[in-house]
C-alpha positions, 0 to 999 in steps of 0.5 A: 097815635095811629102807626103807619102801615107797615110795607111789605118786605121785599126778598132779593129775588122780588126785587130782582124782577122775581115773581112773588111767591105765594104765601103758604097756607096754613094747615088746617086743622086735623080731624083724625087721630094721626098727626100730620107729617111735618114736610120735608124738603126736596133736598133732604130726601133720601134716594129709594131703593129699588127690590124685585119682588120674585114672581112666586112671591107675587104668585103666593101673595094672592093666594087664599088659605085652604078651606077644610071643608072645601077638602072634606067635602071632596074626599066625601064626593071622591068616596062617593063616586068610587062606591058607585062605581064599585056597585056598579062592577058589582051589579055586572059580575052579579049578571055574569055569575047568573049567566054561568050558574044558568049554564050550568044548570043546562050543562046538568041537564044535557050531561044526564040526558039521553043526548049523549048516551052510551048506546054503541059500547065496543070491547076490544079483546086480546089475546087473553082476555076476550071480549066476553070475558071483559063484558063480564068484568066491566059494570056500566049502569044502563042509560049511561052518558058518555060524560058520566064514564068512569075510566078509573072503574073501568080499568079496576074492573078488568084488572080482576083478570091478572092479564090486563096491566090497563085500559084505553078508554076512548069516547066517539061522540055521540054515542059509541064507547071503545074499551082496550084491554091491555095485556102484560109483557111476557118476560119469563115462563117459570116451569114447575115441574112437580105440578107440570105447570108453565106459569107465565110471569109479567114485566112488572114481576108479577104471576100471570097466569098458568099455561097449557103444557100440551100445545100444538106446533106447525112445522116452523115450531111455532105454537099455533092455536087452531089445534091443526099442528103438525106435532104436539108438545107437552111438559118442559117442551111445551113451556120452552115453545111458549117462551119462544111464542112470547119472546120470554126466556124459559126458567127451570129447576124452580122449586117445589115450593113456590107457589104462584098466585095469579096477580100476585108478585113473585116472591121467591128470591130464585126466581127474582135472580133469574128475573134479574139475569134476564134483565141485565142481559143484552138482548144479544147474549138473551138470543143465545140462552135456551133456559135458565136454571134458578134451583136457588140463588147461589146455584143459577146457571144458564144452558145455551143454544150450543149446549154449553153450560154457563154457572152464573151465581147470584145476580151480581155483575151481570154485564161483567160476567156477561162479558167474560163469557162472550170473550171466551166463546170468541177465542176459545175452541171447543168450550163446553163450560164456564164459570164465572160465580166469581168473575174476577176469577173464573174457570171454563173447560173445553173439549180436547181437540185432535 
């Protein structure tokens, strides 16, 4: 028995005047590993959350991982760069050092060449080392150039003349050599009497040389060397006009058993007091001082100008005793002698007066 065709059913909303819907298809068959995800309906969804994403995140994100060759192939172009540039530093203090050793090798040849030689030497002499006598002392090759002189060598070799304390050496381009002997200061004339001999002593202590003790004098007492003076004077005379020429003080009584060396020290412990006294004097009381007697240390006294006598002892408290004196010439009339050995305790006599 046949059944009767069933009718469609009819919803609500069909039967409201509602479009039909249509059917749902039925889903097709997978043909991948991964099952389809059963549908959900609009309703039952869950509301999205909305995260910002910081630009460096996004930044990072589309980086690439650092290649280790990439790097050591840098480093290796780096390295190869600064050899190339070391090189090439290399190549132009290379060009520079040839430049100089060139130029050096012309500044040899011009040096010892006859550009520059000494041709034109000028000696100047003193008052006690002439110019012949320094042409003597001094050896200079011949040929010499003006870059090869020696000043050291000169001036050793002029110092063999006790007079010369040093030497001024200049040099006038292109050919001239100027030498200047200069001669030790005078400070003191030391008269030996056993031997009448005036022996004049330098600033730096040392023997210079012996003196004439006969010279001629003009009319001003003063020691002239033409050998047309008005007088001439001889011995212990003689030496206090020497000192008086250089501007020295005379020291007397020196004992017979020194002995003086020419560019020697002096070494006896008499004289070296008197040196000392001469020293520590001021060169106002030394414009007083005729001579000074030096027989031994303990014994030194001084002669004035006036004729007073002054016993000075050693060599101790020079400016003090000096001092004393001064005051007691000042105040007191008719002063014929002063000892001031002892300073804190000094003694002096005078003449009566009337």
């Amino acid at each position: 028995m046949t059944r009767p065709a069933s009718r469609p059913s009819v919803t609500p909303r069909q039967a409201m005047g509602a479009k039909p819907s249509r059917p749902m298809a039925s889903p097709k068959p997978s043909l991948g590993v991964t099952a389809a995800r059963p549908s959900r309906t609009l309703g039952a969804s869950k509301p999205r959350s909305l995260t910002s994403v910081p630009a460096s995140a996004k930044l990072d994100s589309g980086k690439k991982g650092i290649n280790p060759l990439s790097s050591i192939g840098a480093a290796a172009n780096h390295a190869a760069g600064a050899v190339s540039a070391v090189k090439g530093r290399g190549k132009i203090l290379g060009g520079i050092l040839a430049v100089l050793a060139a130029l050096a090798v012309v500044a040899i040849v011009v040096i010892n060449s006859g550009l520059f030689a000494a041709t034109d030497i000028q000696i100047r002499g003193s008052e006690h080392v002439t110019k012949h006598d320094a042409i003597q002392l001094i050896d200079l090759p011949e040929n010499m150039s003006l870059f090869n002189v020696d000043p050291n060598q000169i001036t050793e070799d002029l110092k063999q003349n006790p007079w010369v304390s040093g030497v001024d050496v200049q040099r006038q381009f292109p050919h001239t050599l100027i030498i200047t002997p200069t001669e030790r200061k005078v400070i003191a004339i030391a008269y030996i009497s056993s031997d009448d001999l005036a022996w004049a002593i330098g600033d730096d202590d040392t023997w210079i040389a012996p003196l004439s003790t006969s010279v001629d004098i003009d009319d001003q007492d003063n020691v002239t060397a033409t050998g047309e003076g008005a007088d001439t004077l001889t011995g212990i005379d003689a030496a206090l006009a020497l000192a008086k020429h250089y501007g020295a003080v005379l020291l007397t009584d020196v004992s017979a058993d020194v002995a003086p060396v020419s560019g020697q020290s002096v070494n006896s412990k008499a004289v070296k007091a008197g040196l000392d006294y001469v020293r520590g004097f001021s060169s106002e009381f030394l414009g007083q001082v005729k001579d000074i007697s030096t027989p031994s240390v303990e014994a030194i006294s001084a002669n004035l100008d006036n004729g007073i006598e002054v016993s000075l002892g050693d060599s101790d408290d020079i400016v003090k005793k000096e001092r004393i004196v001064t005051k007691l010439l000042s105040q007191v009339e008719g002063v014929t002698y002063i000892n001031v050995r002892s300073p804190g305790n000094y003694t002096f006599r005078n003449a009566p007066t009337s």
